[in-house]
Structure formats: structure tokens, C-alpha cells
C-alpha positions as CSV (number, residue, x, y, z in Angstrom):
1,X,11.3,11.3,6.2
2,X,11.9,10.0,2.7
3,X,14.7,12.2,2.0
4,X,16.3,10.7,5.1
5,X,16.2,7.6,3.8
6,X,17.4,8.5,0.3
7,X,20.2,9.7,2.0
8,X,21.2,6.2,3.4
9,X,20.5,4.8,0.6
10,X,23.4,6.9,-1.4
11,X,25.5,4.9,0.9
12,X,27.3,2.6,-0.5
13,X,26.3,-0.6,0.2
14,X,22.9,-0.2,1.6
15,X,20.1,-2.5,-0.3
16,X,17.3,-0.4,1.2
17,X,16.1,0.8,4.4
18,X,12.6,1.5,6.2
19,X,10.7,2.9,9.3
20,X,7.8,1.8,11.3
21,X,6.5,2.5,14.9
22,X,6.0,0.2,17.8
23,X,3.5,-1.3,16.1
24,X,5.0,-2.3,13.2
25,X,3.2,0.1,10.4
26,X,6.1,0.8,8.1
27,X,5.6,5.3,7.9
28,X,8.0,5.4,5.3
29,X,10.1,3.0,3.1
30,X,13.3,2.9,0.3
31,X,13.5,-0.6,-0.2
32,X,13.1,-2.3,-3.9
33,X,9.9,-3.4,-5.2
34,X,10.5,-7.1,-4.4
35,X,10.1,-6.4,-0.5
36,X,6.4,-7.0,0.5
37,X,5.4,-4.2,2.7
38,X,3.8,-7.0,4.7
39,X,6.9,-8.8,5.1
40,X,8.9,-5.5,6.3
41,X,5.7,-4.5,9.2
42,X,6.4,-7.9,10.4
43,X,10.1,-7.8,10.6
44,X,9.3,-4.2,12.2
45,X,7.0,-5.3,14.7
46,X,9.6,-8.2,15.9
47,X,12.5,-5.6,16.0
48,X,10.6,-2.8,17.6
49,X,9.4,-5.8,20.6
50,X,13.1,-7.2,20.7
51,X,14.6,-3.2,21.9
52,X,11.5,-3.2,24.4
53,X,12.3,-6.3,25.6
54,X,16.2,-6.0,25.9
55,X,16.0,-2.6,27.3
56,X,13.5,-4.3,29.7
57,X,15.9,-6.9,30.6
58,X,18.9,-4.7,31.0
59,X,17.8,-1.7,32.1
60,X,19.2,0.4,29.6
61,X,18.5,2.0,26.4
62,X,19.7,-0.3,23.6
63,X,21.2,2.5,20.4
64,X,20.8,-0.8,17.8
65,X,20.6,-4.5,17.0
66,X,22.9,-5.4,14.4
67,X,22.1,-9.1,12.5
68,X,25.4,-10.6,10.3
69,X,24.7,-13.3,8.1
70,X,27.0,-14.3,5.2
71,X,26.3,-11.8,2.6
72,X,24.5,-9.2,4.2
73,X,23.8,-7.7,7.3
74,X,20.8,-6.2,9.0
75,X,21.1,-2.9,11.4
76,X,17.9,-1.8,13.5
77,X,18.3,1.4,14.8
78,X,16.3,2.3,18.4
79,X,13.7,5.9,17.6
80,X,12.3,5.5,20.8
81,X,8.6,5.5,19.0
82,X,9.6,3.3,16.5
83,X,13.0,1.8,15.0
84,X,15.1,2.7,11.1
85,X,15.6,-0.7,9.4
86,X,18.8,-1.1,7.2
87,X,19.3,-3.6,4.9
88,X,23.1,-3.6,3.5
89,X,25.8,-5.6,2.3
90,X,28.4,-7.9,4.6
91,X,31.4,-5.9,4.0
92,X,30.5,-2.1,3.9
93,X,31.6,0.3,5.9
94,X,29.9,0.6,8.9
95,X,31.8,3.9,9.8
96,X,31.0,5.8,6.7
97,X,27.4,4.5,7.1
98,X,26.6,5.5,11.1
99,X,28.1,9.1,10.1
100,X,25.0,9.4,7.8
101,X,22.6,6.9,10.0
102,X,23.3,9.3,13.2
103,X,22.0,12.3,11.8
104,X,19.0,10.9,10.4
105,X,17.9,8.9,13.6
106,X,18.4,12.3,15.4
107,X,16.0,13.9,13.0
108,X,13.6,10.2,12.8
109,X,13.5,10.3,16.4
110,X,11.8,13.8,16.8
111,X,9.8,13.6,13.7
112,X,8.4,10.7,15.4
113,X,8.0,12.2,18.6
114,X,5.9,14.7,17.1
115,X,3.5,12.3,15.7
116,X,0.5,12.1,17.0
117,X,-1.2,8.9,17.1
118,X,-3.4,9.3,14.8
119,X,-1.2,11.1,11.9
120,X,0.9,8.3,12.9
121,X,-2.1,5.7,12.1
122,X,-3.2,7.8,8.7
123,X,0.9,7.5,7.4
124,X,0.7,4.2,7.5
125,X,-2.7,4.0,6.1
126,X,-1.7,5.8,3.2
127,X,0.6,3.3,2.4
128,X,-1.5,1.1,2.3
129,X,-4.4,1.9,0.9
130,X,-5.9,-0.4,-1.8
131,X,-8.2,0.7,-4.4
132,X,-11.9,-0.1,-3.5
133,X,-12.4,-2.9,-6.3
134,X,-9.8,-4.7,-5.1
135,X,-10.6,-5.1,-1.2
136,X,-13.1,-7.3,0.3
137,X,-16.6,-6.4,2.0
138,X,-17.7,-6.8,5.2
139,X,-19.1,-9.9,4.2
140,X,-15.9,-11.7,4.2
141,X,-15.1,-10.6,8.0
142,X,-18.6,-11.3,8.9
143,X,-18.4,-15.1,7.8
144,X,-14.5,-15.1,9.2
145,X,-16.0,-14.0,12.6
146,X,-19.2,-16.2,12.9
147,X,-17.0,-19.2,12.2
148,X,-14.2,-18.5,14.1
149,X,-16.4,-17.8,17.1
150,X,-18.3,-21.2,17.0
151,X,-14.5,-22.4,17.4
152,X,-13.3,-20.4,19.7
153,X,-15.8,-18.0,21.5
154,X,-15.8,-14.5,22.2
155,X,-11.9,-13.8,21.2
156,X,-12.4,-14.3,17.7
157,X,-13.0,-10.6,17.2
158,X,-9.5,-9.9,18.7
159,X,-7.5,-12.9,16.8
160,X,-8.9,-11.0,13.4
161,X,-8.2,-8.0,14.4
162,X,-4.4,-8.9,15.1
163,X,-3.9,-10.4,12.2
164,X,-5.5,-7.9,10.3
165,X,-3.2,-5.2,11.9
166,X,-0.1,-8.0,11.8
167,X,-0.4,-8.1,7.9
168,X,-0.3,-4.5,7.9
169,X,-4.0,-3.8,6.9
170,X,-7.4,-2.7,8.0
171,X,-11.3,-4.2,8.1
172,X,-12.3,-0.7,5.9
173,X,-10.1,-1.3,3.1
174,X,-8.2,-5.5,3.2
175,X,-7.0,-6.6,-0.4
176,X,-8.6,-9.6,-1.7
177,X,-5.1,-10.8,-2.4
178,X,-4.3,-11.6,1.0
179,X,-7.9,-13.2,2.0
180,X,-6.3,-16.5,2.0
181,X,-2.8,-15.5,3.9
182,X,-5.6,-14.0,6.8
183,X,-7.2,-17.5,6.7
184,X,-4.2,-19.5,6.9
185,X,-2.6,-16.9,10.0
186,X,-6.3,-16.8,12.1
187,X,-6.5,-20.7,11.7
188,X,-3.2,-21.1,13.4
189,X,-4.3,-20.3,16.3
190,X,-6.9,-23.0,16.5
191,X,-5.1,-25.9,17.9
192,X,-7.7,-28.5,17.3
193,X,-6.5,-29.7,14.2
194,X,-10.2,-31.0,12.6
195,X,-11.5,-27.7,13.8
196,X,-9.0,-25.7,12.1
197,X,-9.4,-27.7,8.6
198,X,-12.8,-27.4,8.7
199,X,-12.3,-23.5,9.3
200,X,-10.2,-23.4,7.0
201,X,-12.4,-25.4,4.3
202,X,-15.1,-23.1,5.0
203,X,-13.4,-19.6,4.6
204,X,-11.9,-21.1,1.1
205,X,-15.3,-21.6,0.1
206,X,-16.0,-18.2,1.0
207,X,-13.3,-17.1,-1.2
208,X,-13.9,-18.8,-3.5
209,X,-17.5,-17.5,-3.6
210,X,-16.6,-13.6,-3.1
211,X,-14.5,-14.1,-6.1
């Protein structure tokens, strides 16, 4: 899969390109430092639901989304279990890059049908897995879910959880770098706006005290 995307890469023009499932979970990427793996399993996640819902819509299988701003453009190509993200300049040649893109999403698309679920789940595990000194202890989720519950009952469990999986992480091993980026997305969903501050308040204290 890598080599597939060095390939594109070679082409000039392209800034980077990556692939993640339905889900979002990036499984492999070629993209610069500077792009937050976090950042790319959200735009992957949004992409991967636009297809669904377009093929949905249509009734027919959509081949690729193609977003054209002013000095760049972004091409999504359909894998069926997932979708190969291309980040590139405005003018390149689009020819010269689908004769190489063609050939890989053939060989994406099977690769990807012969995942299993769960070798798909450990791929995107081992990208990101964080060293144990660095990620947080069930402490932290079991203060995040007593207060969140209080506010909003027995769906707490499952707002975590999605936001968890939404910033591309897991309970077992969540960075302690992004403790206060899972704070700020699980308290948007509280709409009472005193509720959420004081959710908020508290979980920064708890930070604050894990650190």
C-alpha cells in the first residue's frame, strides 16, 4: 500500500496522498509531516460519507469527488471499502496523474477488500499507537464519563466513544496531548451552555491534575 502511494507521489504535482476506510482510520499515508493524522481521518470520514451518500442519492457508483480551489485541488477516489485521498497542485495534469491513480485504485480496491475487519482495525492502530507514558489512564475517561452522564444520561458512553474514534484514537492507548481537544469536541454536544462550561471547567481541572 505504501509503495502505491509513493508512486503518486512521483507525480508531478501531487503534495501528498492518503487512505482510510469508511470509517475514517487513515491505513496508510504519504503526506508531509505538517498534516495531523487527526486532521486527515476527519477529512476521510467526511469524504468516505459524502460517496455513500451521493451514490445513495443517485443510484449509481460515484468513481471520485474532485474539490478545486485557487491553488490546489483535492481528488477523492471511491475503493468501495474506503476512498485514496490526493492532495495536488491547481494546474497539474490530471491525465498524466489518473494513468498512475487507475492502477493503484485497482490494486487499493482489492487490498482492501481482503481486509478483514479486524487487520483493518490493527493497521490503523499501528499508526497510531502512542508510547505508554504519553497516553492517559482510565482515570481520565472515568471522570469524562461520570460528568458527562450527570449532564446528559446514559449516552455519554457513546458521545466519548465517537469522539474518541473521530480523533482517530482509542480508550487503551489516547495521547495526553489531545485530552483537551476531546473536552472541547464532547462538550459541544451539550447545548445548555452553563452545563457545558461547567463540564468543561471540571475536565480542565482534571487535566490539569493528571498532569
Amino acid at each position: 500500500m505504501d509503495r502505491l502511494l509513493e508512486d503518486i507521489n512521483a507525480v508531478v504535482g501531487v503534495t501528498g496522498c492518503f487512505v482510510c476506510n469508511k470509517e475514517g482510520q487513515v491505513l496508510a499515508s504519504a503526506l508531509p509531516d505538517l498534516f495531523d493524522e487527526t486532521i486527515l481521518s476527519t477529512v476521510g470520514r467526511t469524504i468516505a460519507q459524502t460517496l455513500a451518500g451521493l451514490e445513495t442519492a443517485r443510484r449509481r457508483k460515484i468513481g471520485e469527488i474532485e474539490l478545486v480551489y485557487d491553488q490546489a485541488r483535492f481528488i477523492a477516489k471511491n475503493l468501495r471499502e474506503g476512498c485514496l485521498c490526493i492532495l495536488c497542485v491547481y494546474n497539474i495534469n490530471v491525465p498524466l496523474l489518473n494513468l498512475t491513480t487507475n492502477l493503484a485504485v485497482r490494486k487499493l480496491t482489492e487490498g482492501l477488500k481482503t481486509l478483514s475487519p479486524a487487520e483493518t482495525k490493527a493497521k490503523a492502530s499501528d499508526r497510531t499507537k502512542v508510547s505508554p507514558e504519553l497516553t492517559v489512564d482510565g482515570t481520565f475517561f472515568a471522570q469524562m464519563e461520570y460528568e458527562l452522564t450527570r449532564v446528559m444520561g446514559p449516552v455519554a458512553t457513546l458521545i466519548i466513544d465517537d469522539e474518541v474514534a473521530a480523533l482517530g484514537a482509542d480508550r487503551d492507548s489516547f495521547p495526553r496531548d489531545r485530552m483537551a481537544k476531546l473536552v472541547e469536541k464532547v462538550s459541544s454536544e451539550i447545548t445548555d451552555e452553563g452545563k457545558r462550561d461547567s463540564f468543561q471547567q471540571t475536565m480542565f481541572k482534571v487535566i490539569r491534575a493528571l498532569r
